[in-house]
C-alpha positions as protocol buffer text, in pm:
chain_id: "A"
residue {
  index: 1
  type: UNK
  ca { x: 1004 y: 1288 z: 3002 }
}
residue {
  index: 2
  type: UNK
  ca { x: 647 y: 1306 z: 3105 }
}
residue {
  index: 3
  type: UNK
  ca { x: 584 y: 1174 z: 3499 }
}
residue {
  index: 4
  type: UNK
  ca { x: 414 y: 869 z: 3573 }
}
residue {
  index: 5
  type: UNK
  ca { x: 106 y: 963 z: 3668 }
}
residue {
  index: 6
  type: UNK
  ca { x: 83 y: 1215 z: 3378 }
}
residue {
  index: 7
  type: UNK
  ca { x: 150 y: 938 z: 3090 }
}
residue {
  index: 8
  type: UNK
  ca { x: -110 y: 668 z: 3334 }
}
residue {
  index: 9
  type: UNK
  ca { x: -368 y: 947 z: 3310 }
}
residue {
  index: 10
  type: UNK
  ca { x: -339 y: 1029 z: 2902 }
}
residue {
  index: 11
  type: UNK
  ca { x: -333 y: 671 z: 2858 }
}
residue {
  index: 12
  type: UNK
  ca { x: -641 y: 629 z: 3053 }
}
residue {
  index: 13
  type: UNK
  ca { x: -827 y: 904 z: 2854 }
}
residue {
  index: 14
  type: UNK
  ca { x: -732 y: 736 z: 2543 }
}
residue {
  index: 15
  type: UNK
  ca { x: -901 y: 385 z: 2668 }
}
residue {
  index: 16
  type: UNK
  ca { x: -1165 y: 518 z: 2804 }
}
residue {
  index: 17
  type: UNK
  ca { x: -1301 y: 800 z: 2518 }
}
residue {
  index: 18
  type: UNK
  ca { x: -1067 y: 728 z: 2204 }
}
residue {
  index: 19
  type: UNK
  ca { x: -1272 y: 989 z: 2067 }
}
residue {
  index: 20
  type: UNK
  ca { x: -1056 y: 1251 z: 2265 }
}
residue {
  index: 21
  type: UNK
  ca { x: -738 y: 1178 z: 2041 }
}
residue {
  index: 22
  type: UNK
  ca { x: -888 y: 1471 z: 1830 }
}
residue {
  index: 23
  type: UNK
  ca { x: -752 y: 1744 z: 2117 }
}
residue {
  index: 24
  type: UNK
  ca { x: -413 y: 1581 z: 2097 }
}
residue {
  index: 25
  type: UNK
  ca { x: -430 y: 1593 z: 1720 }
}
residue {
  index: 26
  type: UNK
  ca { x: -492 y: 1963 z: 1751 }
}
residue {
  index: 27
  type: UNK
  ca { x: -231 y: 2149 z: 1531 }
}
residue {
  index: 28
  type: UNK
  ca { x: -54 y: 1834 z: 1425 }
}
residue {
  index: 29
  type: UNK
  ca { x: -131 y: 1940 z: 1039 }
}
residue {
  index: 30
  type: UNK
  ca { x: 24 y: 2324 z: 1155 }
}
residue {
  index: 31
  type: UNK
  ca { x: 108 y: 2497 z: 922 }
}
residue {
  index: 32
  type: UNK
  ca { x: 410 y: 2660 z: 1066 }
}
residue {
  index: 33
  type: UNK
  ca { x: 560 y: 2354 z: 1168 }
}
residue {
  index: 34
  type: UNK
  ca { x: 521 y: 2204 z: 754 }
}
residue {
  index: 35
  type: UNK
  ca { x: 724 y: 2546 z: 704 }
}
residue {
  index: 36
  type: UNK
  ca { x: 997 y: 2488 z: 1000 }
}
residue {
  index: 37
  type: UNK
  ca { x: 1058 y: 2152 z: 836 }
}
residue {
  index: 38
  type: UNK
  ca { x: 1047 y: 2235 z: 530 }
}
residue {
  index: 39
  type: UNK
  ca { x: 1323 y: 2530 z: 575 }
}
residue {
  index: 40
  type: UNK
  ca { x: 1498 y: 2270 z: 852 }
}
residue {
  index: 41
  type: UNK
  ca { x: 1564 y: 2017 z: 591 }
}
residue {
  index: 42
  type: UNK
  ca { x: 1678 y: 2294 z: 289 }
}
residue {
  index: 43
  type: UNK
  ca { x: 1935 y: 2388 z: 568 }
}
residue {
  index: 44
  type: UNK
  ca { x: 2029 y: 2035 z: 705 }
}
residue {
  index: 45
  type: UNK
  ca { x: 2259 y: 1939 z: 404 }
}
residue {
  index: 46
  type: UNK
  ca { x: 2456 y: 1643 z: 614 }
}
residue {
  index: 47
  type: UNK
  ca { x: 2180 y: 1411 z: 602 }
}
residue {
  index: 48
  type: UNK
  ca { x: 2052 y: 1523 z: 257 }
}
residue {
  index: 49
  type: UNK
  ca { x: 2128 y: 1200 z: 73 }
}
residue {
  index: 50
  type: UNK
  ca { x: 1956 y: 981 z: 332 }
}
residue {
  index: 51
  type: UNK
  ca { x: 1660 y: 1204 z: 317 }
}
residue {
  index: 52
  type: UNK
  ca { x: 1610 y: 1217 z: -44 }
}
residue {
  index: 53
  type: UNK
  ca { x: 1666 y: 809 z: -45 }
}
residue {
  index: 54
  type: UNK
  ca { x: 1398 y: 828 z: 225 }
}
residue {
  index: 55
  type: UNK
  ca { x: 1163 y: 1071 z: 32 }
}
residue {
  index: 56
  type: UNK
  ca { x: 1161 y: 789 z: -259 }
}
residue {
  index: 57
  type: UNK
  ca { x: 1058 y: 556 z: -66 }
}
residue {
  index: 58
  type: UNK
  ca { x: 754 y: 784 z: 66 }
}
residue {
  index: 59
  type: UNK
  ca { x: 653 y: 892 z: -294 }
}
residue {
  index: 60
  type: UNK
  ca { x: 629 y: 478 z: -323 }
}
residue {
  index: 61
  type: UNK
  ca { x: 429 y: 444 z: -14 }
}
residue {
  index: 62
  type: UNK
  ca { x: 212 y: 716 z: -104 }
}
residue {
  index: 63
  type: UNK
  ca { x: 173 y: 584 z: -484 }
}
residue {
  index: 64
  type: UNK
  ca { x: 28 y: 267 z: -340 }
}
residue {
  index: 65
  type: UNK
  ca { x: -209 y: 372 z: -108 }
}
residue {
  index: 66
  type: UNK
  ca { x: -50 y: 449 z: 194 }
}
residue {
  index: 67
  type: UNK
  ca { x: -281 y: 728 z: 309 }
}
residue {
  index: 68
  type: UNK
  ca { x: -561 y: 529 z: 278 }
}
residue {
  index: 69
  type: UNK
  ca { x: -773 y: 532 z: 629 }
}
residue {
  index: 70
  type: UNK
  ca { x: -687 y: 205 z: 642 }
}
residue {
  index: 71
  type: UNK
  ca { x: -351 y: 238 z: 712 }
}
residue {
  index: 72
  type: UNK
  ca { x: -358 y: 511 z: 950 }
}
residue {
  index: 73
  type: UNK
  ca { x: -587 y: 219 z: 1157 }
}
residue {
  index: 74
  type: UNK
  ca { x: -355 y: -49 z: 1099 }
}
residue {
  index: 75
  type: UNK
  ca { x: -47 y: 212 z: 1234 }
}
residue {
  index: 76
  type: UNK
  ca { x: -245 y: 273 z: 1570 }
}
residue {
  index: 77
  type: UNK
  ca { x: -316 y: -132 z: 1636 }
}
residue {
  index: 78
  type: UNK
  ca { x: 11 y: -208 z: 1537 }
}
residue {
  index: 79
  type: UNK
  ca { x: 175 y: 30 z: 1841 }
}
residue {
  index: 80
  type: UNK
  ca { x: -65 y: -15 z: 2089 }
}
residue {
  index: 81
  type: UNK
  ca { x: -4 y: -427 z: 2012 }
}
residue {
  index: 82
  type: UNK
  ca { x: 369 y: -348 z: 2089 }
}
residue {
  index: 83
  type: UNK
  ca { x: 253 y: -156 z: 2418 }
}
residue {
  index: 84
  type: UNK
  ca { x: -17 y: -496 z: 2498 }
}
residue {
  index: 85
  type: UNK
  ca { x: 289 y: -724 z: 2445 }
}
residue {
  index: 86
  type: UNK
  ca { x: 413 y: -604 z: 2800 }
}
residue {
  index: 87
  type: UNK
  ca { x: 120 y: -591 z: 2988 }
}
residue {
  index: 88
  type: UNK
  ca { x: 3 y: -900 z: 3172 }
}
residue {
  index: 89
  type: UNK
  ca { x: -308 y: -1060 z: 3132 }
}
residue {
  index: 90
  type: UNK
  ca { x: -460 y: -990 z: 3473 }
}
residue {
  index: 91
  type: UNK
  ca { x: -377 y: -589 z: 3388 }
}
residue {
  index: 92
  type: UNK
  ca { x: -475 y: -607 z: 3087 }
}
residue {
  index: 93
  type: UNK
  ca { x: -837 y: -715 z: 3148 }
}
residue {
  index: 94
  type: UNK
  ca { x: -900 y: -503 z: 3468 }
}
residue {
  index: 95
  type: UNK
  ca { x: -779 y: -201 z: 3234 }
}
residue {
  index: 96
  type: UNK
  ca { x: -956 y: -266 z: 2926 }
}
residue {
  index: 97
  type: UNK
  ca { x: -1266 y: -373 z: 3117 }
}
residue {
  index: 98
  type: UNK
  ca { x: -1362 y: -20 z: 3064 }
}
residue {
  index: 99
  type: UNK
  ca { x: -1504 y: -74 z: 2705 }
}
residue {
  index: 100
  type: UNK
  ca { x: -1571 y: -423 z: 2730 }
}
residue {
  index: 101
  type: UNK
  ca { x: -1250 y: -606 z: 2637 }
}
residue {
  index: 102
  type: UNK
  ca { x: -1303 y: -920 z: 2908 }
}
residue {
  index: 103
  type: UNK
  ca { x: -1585 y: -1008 z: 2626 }
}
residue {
  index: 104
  type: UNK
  ca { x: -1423 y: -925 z: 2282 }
}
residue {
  index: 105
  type: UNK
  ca { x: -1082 y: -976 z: 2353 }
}
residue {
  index: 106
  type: UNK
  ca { x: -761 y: -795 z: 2308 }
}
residue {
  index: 107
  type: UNK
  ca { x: -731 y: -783 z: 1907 }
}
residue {
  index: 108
  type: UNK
  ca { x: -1041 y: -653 z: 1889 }
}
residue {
  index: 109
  type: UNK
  ca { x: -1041 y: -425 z: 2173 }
}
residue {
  index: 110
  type: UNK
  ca { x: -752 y: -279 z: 1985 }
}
residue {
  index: 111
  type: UNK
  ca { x: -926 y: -212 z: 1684 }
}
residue {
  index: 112
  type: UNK
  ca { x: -1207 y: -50 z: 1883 }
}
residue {
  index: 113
  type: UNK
  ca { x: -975 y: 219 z: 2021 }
}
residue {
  index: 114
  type: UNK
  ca { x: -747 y: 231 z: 1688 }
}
residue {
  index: 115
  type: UNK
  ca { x: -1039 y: 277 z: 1452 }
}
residue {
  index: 116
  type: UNK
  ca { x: -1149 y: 547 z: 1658 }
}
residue {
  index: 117
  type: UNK
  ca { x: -854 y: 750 z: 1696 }
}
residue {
  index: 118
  type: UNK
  ca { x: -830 y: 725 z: 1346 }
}
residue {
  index: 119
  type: UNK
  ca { x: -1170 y: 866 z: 1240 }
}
residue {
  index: 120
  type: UNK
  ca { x: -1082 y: 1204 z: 1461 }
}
residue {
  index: 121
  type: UNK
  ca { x: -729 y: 1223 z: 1330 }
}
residue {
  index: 122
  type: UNK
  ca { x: -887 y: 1183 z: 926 }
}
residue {
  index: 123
  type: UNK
  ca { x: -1181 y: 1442 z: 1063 }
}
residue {
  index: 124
  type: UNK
  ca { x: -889 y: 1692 z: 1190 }
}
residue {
  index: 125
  type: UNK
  ca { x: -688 y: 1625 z: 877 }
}
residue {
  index: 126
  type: UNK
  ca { x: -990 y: 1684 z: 580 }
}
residue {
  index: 127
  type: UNK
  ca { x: -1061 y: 2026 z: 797 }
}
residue {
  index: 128
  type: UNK
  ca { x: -724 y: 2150 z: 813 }
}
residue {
  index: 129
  type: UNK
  ca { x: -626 y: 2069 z: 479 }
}
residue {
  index: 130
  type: UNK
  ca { x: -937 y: 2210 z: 359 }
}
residue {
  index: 131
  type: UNK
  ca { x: -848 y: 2539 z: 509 }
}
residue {
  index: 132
  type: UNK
  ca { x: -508 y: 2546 z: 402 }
}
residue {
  index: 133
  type: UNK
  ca { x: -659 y: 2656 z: -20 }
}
residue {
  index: 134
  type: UNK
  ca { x: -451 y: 2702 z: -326 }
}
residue {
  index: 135
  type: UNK
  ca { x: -278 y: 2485 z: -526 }
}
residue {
  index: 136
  type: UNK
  ca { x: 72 y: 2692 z: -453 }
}
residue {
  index: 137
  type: UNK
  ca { x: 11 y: 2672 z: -93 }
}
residue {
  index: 138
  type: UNK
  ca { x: -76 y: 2297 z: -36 }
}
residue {
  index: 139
  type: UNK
  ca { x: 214 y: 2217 z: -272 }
}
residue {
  index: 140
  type: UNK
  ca { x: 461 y: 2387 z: -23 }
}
residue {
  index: 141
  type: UNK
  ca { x: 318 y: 2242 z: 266 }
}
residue {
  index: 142
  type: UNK
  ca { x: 314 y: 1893 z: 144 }
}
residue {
  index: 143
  type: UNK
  ca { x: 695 y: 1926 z: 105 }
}
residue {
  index: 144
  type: UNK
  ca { x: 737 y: 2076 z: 464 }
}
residue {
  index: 145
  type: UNK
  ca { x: 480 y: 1773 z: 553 }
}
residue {
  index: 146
  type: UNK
  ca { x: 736 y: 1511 z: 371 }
}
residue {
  index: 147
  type: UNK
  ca { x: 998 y: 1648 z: 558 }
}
residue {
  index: 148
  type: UNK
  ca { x: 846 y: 1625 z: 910 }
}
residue {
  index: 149
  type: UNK
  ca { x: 734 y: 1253 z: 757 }
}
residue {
  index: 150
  type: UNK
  ca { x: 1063 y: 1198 z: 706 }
}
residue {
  index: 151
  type: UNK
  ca { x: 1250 y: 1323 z: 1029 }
}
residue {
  index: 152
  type: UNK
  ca { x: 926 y: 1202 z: 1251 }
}
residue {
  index: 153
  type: UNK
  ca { x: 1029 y: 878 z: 1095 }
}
residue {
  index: 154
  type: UNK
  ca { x: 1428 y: 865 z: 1180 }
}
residue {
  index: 155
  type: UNK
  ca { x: 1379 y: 997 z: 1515 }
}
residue {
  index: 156
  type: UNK
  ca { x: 1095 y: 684 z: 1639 }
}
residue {
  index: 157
  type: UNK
  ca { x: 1389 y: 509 z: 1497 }
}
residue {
  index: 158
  type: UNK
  ca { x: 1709 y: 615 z: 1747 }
}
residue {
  index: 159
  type: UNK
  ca { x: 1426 y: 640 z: 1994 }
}
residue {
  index: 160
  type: UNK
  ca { x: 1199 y: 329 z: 2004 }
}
residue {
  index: 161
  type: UNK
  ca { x: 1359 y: 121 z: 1762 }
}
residue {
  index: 162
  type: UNK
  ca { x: 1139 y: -187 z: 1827 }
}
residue {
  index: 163
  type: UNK
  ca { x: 795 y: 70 z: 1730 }
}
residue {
  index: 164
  type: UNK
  ca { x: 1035 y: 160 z: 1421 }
}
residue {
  index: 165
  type: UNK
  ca { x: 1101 y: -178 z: 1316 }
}
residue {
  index: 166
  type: UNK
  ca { x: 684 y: -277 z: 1333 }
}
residue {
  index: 167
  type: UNK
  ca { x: 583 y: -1 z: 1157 }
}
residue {
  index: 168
  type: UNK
  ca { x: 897 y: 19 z: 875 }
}
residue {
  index: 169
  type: UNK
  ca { x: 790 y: -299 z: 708 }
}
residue {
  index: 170
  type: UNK
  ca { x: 469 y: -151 z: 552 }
}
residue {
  index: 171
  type: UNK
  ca { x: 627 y: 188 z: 573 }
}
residue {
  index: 172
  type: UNK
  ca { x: 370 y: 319 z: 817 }
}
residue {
  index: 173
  type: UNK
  ca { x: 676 y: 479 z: 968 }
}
residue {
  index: 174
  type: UNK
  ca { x: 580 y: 754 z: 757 }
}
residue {
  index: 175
  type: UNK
  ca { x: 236 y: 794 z: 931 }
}
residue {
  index: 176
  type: UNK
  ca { x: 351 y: 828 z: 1300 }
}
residue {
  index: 177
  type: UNK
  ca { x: 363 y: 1210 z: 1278 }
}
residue {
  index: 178
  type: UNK
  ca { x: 21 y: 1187 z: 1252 }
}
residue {
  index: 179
  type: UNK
  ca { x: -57 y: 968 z: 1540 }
}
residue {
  index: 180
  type: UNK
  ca { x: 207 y: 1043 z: 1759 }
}
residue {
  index: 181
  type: UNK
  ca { x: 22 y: 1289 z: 1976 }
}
residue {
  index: 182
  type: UNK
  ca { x: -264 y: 1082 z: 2044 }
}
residue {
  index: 183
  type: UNK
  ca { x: -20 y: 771 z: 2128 }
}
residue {
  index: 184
  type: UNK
  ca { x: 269 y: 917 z: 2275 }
}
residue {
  index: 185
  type: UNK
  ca { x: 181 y: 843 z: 2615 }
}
residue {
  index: 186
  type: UNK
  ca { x: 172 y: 433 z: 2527 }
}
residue {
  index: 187
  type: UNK
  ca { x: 536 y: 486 z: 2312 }
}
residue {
  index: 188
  type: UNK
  ca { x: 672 y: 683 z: 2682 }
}
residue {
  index: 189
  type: UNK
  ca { x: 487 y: 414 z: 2897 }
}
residue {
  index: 190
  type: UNK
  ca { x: 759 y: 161 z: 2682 }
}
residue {
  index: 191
  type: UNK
  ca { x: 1062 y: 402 z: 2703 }
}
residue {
  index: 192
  type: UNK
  ca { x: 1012 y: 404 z: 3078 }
}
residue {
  index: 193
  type: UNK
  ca { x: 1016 y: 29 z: 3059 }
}
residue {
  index: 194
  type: UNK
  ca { x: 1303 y: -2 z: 2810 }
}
residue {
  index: 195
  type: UNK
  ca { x: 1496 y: 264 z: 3011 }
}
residue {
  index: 196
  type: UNK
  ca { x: 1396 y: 234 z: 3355 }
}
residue {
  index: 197
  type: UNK
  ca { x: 1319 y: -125 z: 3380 }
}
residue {
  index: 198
  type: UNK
  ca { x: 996 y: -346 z: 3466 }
}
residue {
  index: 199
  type: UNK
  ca { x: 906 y: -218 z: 3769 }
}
residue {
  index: 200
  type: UNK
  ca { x: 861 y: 160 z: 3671 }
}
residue {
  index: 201
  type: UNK
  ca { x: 674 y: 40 z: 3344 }
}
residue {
  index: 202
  type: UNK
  ca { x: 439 y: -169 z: 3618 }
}
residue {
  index: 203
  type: UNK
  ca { x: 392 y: 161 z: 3814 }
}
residue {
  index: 204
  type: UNK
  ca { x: 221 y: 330 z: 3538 }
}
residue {
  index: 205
  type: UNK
  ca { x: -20 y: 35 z: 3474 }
}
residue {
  index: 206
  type: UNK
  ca { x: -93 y: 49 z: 3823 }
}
residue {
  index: 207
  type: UNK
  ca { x: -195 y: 414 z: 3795 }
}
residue {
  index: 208
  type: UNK
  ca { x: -359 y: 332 z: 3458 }
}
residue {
  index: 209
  type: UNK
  ca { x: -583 y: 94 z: 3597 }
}
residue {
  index: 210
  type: UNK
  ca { x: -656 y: 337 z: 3875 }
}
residue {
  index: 211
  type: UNK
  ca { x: -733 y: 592 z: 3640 }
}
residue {
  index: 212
  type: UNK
  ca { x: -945 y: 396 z: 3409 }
}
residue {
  index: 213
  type: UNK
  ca { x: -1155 y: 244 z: 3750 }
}
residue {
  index: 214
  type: UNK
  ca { x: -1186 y: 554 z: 3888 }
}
residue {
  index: 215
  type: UNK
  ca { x: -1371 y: 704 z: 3603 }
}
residue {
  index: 216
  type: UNK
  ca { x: -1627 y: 443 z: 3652 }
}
């Protein structure tokens, strides 16, 4: 697990220039990662069943729009909401101040940062995807990309069930691989609360808002 001040100080970029998400999104369509999955989950015949159960429900999401920009917006407000829902008010304001969230308000301030990180992760995706070429080679990779959907997906859920369970019901589960890099210092800011209580999680808003002010 990342330290304190590390997770304070990628949350703090992230609030401050959203735009940045695109250098964590760097290599998060890799190539040789869709390949590691792909062989991983030819190989991993014990949870086979559940998998291909899960891949149906993926071809469904897909079918009706689920990679629609959209979503991947919707995905991003929904976990930093879950990450808002512990931060008190007087924290919240002094942090978000930054971009001018003691005027628009929370919801909106989350939609700010979530639309955003959305338009560099869709940038990073039409380039890489572009580069990728050939009809043989994309449909191999989208397989190795279904299975890194798919275990992405079951891992946020033994992990950080209560992310899981806000993002299952409209299957955006299935999009967190994509975002996870840009917001996986807000999903460890709530694993240190859930696993090292209050107090810790309060720590790293205390060096969030330092981070955030002292960028000012």
């Amino acid at each position: 697990m990342s330290t304190y001040k590390e997770i304070a100080k990628r949350i703090a970029k992230i609030i401050v220039s959203p735009e940045t998400a695109i250098g964590f999104v760097h290599g998060v369509l890799s190539v040789p990662q869709d390949l590691g999955y792909l062989a991983y989950g030819y190989l991993n015949t014990e949870s086979r069943y559940n998998r291909d159960t899960e891949r149906i429900r993926l071809i469904k999401a897909v079918r009706f729009g689920i990679l629609q920009n959209e979503s991947f917006i919707n995905t991003i407000e929904t976990i930093l909401k879950k990450f808002n829902q512990y931060v008190p008010k007087n924290k919240r304001d002094n942090i978000y101040a930054k971009i001018g969230s003691s005027i628009v308000g929370r919801t909106v301030t989350n939609s700010i940062i979530s639309k955003k990180i959305a338009t560099s992760i869709a940038q990073r995706s039409t380039l890489m995807i572009a580069l990728r070429g050939g009809i043989v080679g994309n449909t191999l990779l989208a397989g190795g990309m279904a299975e890194r959907s798919i275990y992405t997906s079951q891992r946020l859920q033994r992990t950080e069930p209560k992310i899981y369970n806000a993002l299952r019901p409209k299957n955006y589960d299935f999009l967190y691989f994509l975002v996870e890099p840009a917001l996986h210092p807000f999903v460890e800011a709530l694993r240190v609360r859930r696993t090292q209580g209050e107090a810790a999680f309060n720590q790293i808003l205390e060096l969030v808002e330092k981070e955030v002010n002292y960028g000012k």
